[in-house]
Gaussian input, Z-matrix of N, CA and C with variables (Angstrom, degrees):
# hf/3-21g

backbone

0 1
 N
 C     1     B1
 C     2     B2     1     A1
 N     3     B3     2     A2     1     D1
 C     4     B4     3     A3     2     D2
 C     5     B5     4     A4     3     D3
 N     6     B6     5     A5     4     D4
 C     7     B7     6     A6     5     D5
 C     8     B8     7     A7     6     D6
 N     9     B9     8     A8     7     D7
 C    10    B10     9     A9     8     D8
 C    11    B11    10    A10     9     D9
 N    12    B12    11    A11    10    D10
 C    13    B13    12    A12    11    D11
 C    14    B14    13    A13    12    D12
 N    15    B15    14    A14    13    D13
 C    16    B16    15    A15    14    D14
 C    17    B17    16    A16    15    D15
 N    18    B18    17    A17    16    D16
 C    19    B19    18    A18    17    D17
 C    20    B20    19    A19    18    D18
 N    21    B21    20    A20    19    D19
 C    22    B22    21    A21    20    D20
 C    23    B23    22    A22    21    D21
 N    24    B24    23    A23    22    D22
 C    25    B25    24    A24    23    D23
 C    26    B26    25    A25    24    D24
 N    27    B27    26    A26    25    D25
 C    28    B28    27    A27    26    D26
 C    29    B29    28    A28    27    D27
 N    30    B30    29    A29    28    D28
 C    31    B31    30    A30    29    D29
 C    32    B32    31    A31    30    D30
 N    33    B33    32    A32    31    D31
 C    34    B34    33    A33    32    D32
 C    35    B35    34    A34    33    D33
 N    36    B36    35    A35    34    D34
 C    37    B37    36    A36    35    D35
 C    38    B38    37    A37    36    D36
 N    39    B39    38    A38    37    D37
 C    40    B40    39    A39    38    D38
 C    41    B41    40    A40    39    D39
 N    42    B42    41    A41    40    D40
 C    43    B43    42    A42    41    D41
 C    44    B44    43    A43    42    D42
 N    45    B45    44    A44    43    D43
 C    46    B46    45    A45    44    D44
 C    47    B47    46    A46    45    D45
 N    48    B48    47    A47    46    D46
 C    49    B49    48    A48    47    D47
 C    50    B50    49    A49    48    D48
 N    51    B51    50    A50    49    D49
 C    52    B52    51    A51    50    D50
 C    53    B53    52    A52    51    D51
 N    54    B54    53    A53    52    D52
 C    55    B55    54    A54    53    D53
 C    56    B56    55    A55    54    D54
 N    57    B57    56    A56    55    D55
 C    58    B58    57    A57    56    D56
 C    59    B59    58    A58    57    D57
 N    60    B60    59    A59    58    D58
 C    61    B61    60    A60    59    D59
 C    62    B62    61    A61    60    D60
 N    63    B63    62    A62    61    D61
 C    64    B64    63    A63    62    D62
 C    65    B65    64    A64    63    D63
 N    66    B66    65    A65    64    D64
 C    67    B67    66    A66    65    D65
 C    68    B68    67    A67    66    D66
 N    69    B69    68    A68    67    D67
 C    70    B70    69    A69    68    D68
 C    71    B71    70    A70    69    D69
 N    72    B72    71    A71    70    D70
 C    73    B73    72    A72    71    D71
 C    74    B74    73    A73    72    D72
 N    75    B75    74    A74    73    D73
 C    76    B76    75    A75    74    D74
 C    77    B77    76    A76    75    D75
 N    78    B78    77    A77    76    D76
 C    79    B79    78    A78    77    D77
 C    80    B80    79    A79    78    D78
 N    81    B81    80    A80    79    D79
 C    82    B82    81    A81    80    D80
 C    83    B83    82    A82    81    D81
 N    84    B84    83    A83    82    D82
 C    85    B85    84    A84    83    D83
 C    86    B86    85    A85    84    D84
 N    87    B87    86    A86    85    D85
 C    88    B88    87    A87    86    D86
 C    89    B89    88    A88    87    D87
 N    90    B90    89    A89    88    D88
 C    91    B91    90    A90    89    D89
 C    92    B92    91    A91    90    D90
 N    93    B93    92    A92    91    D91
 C    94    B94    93    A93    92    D92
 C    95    B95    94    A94    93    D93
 N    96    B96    95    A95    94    D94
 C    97    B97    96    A96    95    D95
 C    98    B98    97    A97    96    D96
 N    99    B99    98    A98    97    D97
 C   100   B100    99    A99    98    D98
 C   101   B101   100   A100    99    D99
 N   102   B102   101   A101   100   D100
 C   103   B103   102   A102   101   D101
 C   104   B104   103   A103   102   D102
 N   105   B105   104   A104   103   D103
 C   106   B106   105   A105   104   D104
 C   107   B107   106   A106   105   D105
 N   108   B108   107   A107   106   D106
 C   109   B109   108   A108   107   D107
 C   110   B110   109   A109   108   D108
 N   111   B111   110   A110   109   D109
 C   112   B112   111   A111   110   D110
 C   113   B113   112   A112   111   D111
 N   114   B114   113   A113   112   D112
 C   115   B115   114   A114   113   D113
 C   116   B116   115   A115   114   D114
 N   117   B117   116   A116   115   D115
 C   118   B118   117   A117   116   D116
 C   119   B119   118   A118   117   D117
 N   120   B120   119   A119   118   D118
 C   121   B121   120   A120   119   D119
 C   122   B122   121   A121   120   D120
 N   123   B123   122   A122   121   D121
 C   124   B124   123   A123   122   D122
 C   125   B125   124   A124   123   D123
 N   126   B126   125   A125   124   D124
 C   127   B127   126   A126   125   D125
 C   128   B128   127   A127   126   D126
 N   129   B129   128   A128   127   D127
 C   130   B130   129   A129   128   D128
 C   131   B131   130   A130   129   D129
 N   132   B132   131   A131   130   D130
 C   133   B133   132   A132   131   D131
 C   134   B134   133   A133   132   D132
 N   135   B135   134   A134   133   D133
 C   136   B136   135   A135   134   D134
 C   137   B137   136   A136   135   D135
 N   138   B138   137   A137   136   D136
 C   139   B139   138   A138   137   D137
 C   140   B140   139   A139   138   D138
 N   141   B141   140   A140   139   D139
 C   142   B142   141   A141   140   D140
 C   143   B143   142   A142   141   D141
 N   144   B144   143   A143   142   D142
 C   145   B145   144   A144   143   D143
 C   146   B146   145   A145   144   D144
 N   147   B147   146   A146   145   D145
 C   148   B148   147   A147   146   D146
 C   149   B149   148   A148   147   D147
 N   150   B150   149   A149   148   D148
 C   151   B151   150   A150   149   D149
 C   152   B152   151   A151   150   D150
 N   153   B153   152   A152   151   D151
 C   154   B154   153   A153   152   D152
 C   155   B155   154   A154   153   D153
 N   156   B156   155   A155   154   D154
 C   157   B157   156   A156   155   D155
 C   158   B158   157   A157   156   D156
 N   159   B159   158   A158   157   D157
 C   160   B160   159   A159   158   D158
 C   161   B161   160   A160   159   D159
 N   162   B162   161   A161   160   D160
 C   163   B163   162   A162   161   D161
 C   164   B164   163   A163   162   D162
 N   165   B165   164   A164   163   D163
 C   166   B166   165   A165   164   D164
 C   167   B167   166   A166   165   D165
 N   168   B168   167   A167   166   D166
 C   169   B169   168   A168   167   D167
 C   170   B170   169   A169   168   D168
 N   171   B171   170   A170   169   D169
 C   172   B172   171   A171   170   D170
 C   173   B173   172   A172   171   D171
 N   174   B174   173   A173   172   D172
 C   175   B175   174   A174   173   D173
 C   176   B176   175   A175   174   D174
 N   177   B177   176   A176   175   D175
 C   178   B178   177   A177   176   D176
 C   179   B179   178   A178   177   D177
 N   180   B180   179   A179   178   D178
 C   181   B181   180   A180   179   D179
 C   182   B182   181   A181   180   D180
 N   183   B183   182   A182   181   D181
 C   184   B184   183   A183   182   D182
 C   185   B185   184   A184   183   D183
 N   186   B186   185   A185   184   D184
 C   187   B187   186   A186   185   D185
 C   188   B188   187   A187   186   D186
 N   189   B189   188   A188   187   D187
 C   190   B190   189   A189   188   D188
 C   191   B191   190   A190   189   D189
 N   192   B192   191   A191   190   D190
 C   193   B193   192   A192   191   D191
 C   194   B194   193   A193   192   D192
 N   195   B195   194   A194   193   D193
 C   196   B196   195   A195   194   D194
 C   197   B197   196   A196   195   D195
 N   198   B198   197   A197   196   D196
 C   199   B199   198   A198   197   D197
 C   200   B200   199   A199   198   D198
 N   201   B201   200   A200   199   D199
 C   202   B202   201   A201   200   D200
 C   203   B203   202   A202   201   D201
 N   204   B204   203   A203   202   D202
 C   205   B205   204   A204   203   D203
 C   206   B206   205   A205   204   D204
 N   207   B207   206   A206   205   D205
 C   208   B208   207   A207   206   D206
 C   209   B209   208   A208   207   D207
 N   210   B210   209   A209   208   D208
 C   211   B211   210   A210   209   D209
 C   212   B212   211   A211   210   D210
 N   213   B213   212   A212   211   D211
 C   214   B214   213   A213   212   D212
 C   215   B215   214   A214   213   D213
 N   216   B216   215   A215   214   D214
 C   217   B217   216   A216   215   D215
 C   218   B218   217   A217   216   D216
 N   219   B219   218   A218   217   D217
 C   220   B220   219   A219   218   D218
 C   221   B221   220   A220   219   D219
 N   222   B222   221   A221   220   D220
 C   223   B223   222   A222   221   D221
 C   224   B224   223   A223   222   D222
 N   225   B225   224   A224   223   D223
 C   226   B226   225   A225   224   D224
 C   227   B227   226   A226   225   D225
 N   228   B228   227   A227   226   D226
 C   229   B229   228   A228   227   D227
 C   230   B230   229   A229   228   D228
 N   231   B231   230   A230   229   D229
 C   232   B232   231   A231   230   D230
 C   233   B233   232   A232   231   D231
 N   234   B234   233   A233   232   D232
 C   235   B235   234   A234   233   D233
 C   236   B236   235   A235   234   D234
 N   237   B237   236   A236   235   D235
 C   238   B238   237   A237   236   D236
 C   239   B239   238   A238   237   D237
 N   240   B240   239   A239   238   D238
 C   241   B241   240   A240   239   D239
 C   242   B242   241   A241   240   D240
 N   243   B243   242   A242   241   D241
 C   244   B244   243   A243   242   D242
 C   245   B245   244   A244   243   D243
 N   246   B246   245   A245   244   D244
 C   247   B247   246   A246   245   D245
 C   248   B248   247   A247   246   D246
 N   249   B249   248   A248   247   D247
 C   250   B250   249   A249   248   D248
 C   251   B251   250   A250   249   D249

   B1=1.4526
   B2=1.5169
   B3=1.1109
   B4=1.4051
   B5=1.7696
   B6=1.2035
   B7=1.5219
   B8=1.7225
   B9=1.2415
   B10=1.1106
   B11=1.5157
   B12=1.3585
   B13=1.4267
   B14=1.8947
   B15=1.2152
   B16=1.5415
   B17=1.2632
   B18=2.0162
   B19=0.9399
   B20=1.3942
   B21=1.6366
   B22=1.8946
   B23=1.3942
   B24=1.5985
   B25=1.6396
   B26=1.1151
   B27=1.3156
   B28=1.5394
   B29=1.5043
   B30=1.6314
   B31=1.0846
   B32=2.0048
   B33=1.6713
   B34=1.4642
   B35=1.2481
   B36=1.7104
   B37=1.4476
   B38=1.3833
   B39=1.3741
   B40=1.3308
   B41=1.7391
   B42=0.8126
   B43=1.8441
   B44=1.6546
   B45=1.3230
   B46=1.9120
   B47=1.3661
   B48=1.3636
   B49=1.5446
   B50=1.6548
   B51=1.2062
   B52=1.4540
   B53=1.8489
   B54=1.1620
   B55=1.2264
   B56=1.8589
   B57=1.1268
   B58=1.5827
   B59=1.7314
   B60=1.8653
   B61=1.7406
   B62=1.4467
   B63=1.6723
   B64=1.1740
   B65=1.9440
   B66=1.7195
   B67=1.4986
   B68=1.3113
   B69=1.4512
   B70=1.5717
   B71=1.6493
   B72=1.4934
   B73=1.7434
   B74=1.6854
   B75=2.0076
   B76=1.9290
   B77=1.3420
   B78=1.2802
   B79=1.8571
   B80=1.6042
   B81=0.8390
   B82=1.8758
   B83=1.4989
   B84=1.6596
   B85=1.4666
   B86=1.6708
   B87=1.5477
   B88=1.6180
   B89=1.5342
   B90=1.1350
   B91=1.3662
   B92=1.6330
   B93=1.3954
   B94=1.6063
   B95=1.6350
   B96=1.0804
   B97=1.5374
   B98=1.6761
   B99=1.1250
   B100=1.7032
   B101=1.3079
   B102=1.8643
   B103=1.2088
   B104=1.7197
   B105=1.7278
   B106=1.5575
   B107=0.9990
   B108=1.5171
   B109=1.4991
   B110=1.7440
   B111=1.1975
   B112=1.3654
   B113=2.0892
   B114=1.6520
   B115=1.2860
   B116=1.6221
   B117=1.1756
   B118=1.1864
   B119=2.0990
   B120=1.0977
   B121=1.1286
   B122=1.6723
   B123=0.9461
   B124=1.2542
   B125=1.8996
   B126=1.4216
   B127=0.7783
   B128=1.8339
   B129=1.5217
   B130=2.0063
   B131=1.6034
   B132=0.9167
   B133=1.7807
   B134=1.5896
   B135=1.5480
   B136=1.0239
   B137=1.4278
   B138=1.4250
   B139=1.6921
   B140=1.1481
   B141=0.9218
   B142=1.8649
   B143=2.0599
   B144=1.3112
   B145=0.9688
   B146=1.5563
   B147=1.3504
   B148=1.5618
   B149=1.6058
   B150=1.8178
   B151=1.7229
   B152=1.8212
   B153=1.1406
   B154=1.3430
   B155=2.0626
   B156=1.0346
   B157=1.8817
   B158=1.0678
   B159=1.5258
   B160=1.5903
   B161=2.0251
   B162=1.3416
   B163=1.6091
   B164=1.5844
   B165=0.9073
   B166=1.9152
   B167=2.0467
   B168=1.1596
   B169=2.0397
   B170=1.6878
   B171=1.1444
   B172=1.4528
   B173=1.8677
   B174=0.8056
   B175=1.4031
   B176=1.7035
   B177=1.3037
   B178=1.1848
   B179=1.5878
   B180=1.2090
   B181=1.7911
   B182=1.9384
   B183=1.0843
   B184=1.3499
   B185=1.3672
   B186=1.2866
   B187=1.4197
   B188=1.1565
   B189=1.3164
   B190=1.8206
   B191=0.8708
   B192=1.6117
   B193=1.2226
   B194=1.6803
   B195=1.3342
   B196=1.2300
   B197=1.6390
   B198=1.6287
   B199=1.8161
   B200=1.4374
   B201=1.4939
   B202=1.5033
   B203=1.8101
   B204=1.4058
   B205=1.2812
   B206=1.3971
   B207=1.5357
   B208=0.9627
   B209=2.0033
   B210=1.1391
   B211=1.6011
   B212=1.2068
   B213=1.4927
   B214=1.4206
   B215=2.0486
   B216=1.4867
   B217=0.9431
   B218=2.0581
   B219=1.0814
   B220=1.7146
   B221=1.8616
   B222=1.1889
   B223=1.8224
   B224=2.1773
   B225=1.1972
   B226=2.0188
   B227=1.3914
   B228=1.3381
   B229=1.7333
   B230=1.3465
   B231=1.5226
   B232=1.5588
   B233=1.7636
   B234=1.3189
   B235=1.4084
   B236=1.5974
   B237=1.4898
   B238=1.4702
   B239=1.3178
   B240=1.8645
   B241=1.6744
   B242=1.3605
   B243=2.0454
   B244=1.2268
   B245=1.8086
   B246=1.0025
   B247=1.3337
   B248=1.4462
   B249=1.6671
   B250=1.9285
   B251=1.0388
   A1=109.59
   A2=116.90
   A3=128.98
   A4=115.96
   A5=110.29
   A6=129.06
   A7=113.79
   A8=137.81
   A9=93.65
   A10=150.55
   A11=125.67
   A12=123.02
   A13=93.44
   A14=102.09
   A15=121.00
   A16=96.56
   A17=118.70
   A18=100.79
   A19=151.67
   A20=126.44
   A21=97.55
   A22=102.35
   A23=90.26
   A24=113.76
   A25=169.21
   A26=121.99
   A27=135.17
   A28=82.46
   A29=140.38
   A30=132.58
   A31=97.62
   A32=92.75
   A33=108.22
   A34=114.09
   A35=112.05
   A36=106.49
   A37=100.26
   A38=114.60
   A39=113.04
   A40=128.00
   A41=134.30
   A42=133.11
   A43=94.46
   A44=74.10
   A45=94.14
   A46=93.78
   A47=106.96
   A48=115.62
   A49=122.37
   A50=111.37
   A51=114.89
   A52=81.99
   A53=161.87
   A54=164.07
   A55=82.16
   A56=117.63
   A57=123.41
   A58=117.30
   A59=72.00
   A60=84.57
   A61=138.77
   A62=98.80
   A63=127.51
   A64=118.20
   A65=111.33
   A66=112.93
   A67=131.59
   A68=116.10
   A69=138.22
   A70=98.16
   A71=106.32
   A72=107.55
   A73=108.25
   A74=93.43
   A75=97.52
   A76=85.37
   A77=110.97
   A78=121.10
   A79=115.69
   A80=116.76
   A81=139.89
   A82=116.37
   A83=93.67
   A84=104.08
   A85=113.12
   A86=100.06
   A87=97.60
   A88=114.57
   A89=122.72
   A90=129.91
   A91=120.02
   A92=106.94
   A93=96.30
   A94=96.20
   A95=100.22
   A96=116.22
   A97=120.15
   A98=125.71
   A99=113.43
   A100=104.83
   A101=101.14
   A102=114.24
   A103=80.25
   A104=96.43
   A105=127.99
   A106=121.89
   A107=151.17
   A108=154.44
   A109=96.59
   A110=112.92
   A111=102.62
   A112=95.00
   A113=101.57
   A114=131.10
   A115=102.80
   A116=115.63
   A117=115.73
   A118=95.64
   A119=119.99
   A120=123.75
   A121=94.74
   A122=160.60
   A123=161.14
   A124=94.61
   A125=133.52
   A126=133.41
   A127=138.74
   A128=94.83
   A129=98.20
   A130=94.07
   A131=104.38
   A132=108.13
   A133=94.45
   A134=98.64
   A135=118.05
   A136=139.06
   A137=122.12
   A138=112.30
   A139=106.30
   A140=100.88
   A141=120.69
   A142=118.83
   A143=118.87
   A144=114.51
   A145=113.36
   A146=106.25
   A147=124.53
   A148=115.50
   A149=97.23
   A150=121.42
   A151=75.68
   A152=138.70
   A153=126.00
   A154=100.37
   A155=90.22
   A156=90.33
   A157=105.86
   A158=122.80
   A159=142.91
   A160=107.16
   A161=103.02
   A162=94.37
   A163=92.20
   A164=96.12
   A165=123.22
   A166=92.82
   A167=96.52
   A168=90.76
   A169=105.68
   A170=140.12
   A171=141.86
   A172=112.82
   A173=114.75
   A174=123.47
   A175=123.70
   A176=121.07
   A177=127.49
   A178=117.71
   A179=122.21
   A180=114.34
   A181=93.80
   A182=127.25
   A183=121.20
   A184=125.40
   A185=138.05
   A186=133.98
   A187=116.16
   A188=130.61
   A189=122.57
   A190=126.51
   A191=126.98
   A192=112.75
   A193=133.24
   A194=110.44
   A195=126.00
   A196=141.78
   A197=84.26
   A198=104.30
   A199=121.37
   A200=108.38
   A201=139.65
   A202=87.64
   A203=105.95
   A204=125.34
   A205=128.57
   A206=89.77
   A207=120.04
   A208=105.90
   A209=108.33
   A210=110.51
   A211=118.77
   A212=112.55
   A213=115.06
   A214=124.60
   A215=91.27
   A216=94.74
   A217=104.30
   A218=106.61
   A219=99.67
   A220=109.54
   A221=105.96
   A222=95.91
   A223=88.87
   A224=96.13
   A225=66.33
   A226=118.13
   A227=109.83
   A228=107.30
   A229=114.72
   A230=115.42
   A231=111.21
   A232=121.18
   A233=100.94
   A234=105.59
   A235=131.70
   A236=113.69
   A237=114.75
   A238=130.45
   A239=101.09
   A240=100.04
   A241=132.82
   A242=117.53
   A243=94.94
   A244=102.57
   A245=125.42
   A246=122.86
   A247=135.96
   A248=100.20
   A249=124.48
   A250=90.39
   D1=130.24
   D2=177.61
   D3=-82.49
   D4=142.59
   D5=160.47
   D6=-18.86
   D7=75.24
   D8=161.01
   D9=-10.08
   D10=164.06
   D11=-156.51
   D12=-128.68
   D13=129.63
   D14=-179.07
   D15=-71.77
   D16=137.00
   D17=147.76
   D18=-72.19
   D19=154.61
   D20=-176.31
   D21=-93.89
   D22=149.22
   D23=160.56
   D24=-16.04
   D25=37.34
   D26=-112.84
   D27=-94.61
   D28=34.85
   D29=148.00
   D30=88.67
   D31=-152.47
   D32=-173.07
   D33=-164.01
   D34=127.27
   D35=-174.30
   D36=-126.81
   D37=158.62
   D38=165.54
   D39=-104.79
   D40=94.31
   D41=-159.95
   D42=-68.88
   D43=146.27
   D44=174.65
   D45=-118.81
   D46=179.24
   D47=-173.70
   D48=-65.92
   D49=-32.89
   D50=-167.66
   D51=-89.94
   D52=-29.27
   D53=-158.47
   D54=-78.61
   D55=-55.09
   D56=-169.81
   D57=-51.42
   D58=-45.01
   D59=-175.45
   D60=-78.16
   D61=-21.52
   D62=175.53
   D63=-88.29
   D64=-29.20
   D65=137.06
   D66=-39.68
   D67=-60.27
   D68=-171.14
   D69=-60.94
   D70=-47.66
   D71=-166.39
   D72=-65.73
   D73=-23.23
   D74=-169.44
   D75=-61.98
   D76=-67.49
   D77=-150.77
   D78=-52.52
   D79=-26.43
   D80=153.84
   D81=-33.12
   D82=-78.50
   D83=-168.43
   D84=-111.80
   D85=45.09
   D86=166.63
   D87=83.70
   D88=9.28
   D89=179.05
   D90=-109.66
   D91=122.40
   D92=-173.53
   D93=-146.98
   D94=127.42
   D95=176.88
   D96=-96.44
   D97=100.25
   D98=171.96
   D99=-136.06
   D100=157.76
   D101=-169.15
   D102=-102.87
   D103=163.66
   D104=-175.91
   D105=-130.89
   D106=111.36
   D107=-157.69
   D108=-58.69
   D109=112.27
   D110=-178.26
   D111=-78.45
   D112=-61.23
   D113=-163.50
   D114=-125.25
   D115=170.14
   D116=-173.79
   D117=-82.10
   D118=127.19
   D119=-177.89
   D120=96.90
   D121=-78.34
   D122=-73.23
   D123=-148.15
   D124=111.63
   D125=135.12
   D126=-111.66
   D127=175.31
   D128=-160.59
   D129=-113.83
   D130=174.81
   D131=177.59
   D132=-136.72
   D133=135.58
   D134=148.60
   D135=-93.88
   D136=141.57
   D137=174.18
   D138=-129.87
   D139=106.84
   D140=164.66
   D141=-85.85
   D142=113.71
   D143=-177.33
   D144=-145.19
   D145=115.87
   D146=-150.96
   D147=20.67
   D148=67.71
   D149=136.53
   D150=89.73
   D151=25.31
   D152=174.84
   D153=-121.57
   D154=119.65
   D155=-173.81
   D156=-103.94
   D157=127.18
   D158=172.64
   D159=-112.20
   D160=153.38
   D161=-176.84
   D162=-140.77
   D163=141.46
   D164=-174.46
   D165=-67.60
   D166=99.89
   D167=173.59
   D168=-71.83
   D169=38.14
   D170=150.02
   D171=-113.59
   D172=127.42
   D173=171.13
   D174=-92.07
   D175=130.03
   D176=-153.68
   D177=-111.77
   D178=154.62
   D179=-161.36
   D180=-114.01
   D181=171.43
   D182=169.85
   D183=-64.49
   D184=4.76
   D185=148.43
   D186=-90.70
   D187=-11.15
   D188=155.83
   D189=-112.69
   D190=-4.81
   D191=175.73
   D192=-58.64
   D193=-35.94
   D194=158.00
   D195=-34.38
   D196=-76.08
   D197=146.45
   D198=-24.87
   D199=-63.77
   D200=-164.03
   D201=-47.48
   D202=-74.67
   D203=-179.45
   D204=-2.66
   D205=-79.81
   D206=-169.98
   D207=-73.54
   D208=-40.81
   D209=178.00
   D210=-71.57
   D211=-11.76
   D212=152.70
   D213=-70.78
   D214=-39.74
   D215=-165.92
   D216=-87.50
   D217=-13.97
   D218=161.51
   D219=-98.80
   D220=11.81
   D221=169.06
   D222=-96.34
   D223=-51.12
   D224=-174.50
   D225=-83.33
   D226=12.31
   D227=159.62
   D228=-84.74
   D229=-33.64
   D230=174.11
   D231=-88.04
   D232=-22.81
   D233=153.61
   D234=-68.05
   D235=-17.59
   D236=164.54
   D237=-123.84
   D238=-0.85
   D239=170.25
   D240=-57.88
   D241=-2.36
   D242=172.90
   D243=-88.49
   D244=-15.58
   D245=-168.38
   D246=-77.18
   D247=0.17
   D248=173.59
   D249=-85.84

């Protein structure tokens, strides 16, 4: 039996409020953003938005993946907050 395997590092972000709000608004209205281990170090983001999955063609290291995230996920909150 082998060693278990550590997870990798997906870094550290800090959320501000509109980062909160613009999560809360994904999970609401069908929007869900996650990153995916492409490589060890190296993750992809997915966007799934009502059951239709799109993937970001740039791959991300643990100081942006986070960022990435989240700036996805407040561009279609501010792109659709006038329309709730």
């Amino acid at each position: 039996m082998g060693k278990p395997k550590q997870p990798f590092d997906m870094g550290e972000y800090k959320t501000d409020k509109l980062d909160i709000k613009a999560w809360l608004w994904g999970m609401r209205n069908g929007v869900y953003i996650s990153p995916i281990a492409v490589t060890e170090g190296r993750w992809a983001i997915v966007i799934t938005i009502n059951s239709v999955e799109n993937r970001d063609p740039k791959t991300y290291t643990k100081g942006d993946i986070w960022p990435k995230v989240y700036e996805y996920y407040k561009y279609y909150y501010k792109k659709n907050e006038n329309k709730i």
